[in-house]
C-alpha positions as CSV (number, residue, x, y, z in Angstrom):
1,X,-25.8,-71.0,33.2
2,X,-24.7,-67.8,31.3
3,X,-23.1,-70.4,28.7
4,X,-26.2,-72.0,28.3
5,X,-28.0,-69.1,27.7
6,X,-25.1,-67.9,25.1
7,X,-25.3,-71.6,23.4
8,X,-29.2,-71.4,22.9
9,X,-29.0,-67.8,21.9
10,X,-26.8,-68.7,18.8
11,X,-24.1,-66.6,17.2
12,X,-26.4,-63.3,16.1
13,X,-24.3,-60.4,14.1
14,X,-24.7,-57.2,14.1
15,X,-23.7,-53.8,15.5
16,X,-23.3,-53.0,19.7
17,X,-25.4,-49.7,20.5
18,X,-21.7,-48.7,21.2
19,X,-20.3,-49.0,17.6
20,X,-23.2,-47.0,16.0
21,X,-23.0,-44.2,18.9
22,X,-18.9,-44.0,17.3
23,X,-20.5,-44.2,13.7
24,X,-22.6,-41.6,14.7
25,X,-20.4,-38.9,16.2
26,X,-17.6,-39.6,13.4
27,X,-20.6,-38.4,10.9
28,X,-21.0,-35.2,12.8
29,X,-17.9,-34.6,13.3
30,X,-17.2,-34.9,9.6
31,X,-20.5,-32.9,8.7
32,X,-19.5,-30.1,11.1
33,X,-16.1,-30.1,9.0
34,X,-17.8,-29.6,5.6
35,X,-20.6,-27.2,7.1
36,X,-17.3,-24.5,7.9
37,X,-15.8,-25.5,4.6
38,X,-18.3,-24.3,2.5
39,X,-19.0,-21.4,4.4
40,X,-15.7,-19.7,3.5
41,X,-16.5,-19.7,-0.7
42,X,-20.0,-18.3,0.7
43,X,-18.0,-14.9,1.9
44,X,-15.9,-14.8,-1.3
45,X,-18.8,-15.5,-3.4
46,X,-20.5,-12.0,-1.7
47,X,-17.2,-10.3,-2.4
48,X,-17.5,-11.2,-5.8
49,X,-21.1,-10.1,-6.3
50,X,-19.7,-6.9,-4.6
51,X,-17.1,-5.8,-7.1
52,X,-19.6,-7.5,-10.5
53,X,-22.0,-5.2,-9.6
54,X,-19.7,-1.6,-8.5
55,X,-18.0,-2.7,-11.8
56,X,-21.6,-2.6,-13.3
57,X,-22.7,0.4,-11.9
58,X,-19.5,2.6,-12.7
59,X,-20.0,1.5,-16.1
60,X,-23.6,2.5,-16.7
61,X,-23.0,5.4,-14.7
62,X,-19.8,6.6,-17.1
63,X,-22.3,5.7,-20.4
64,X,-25.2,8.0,-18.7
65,X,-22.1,10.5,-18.5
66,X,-21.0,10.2,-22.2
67,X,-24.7,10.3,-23.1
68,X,-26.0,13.3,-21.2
69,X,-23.2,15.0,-19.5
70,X,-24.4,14.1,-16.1
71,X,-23.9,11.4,-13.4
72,X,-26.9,9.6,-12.0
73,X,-28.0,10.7,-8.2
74,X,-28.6,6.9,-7.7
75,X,-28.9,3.3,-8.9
76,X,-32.7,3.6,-9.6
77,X,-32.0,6.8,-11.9
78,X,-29.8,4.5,-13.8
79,X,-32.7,1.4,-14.4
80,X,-34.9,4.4,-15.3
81,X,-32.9,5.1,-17.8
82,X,-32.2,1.6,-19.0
83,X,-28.5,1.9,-18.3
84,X,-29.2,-1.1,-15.7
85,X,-31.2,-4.1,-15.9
86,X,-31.6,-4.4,-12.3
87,X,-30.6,-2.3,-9.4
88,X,-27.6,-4.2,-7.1
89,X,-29.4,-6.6,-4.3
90,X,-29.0,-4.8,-0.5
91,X,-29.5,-8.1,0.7
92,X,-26.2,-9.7,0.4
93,X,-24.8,-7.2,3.3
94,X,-23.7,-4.1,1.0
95,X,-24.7,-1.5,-0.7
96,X,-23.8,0.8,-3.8
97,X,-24.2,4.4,-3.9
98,X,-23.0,7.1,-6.6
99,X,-22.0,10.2,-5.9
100,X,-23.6,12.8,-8.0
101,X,-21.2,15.5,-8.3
102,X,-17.9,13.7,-8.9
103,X,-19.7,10.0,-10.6
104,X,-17.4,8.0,-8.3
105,X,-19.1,5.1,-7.0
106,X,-19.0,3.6,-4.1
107,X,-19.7,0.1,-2.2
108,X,-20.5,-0.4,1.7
109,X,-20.9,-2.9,4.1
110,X,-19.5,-6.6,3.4
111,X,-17.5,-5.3,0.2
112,X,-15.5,-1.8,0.6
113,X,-13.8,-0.1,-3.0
């Protein structure tokens, strides 16, 4: 009887709910691989904003110096002055500070120098 059934079904192709449940997981699997991947350039791309925009600020900061023969008190005083064209981001996890006696610069958070 089963044959029967089997003979007047015909010879159908196609994919078992089992082979696209494998299909399936092997595409998460390799998604969940490329998701961690990327993530590590994400943390060296913040590292790298870090030290672009100390290196920025310690410039400006020693041109305000040669200029007027003080240091800035902060990053703002520095795009007042048009020594910066933007203040560093505190979004990407750091943060810059100057101090005003000495001029040394400094970066917290994500990015230490």
């Amino acid at each position: 009887m089963l044959e029967k059934l089997r003979a007047a079904r015909g010879h159908e192709d196609g994919f078992t709910l089992i082979e696209l449940l494998i299909v399936v997981v092997i595409l998460g699997v390799l998604a969940a691989v490329a998701v961690f991947g990327v993530q590590a350039f994400n943390g060296e791309g913040k590292a790298a904003a870090c030290e672009t925009d100390w290196k920025s600020v310690e410039t400006a900061n020693e041109a305000l110096y040669a200029k007027t023969g003080a240091y800035a008190a902060d990053t703002a005083e520095l795009k007042t002055k048009n020594f910066l064209k933007d203040e560093p981001s505190t979004t990407n996890g750091y943060t810059i500070s100057i101090d005003k006696a000495t001029g040394a610069v400094k970066a917290t958070g994500a990015c230490t120098h």
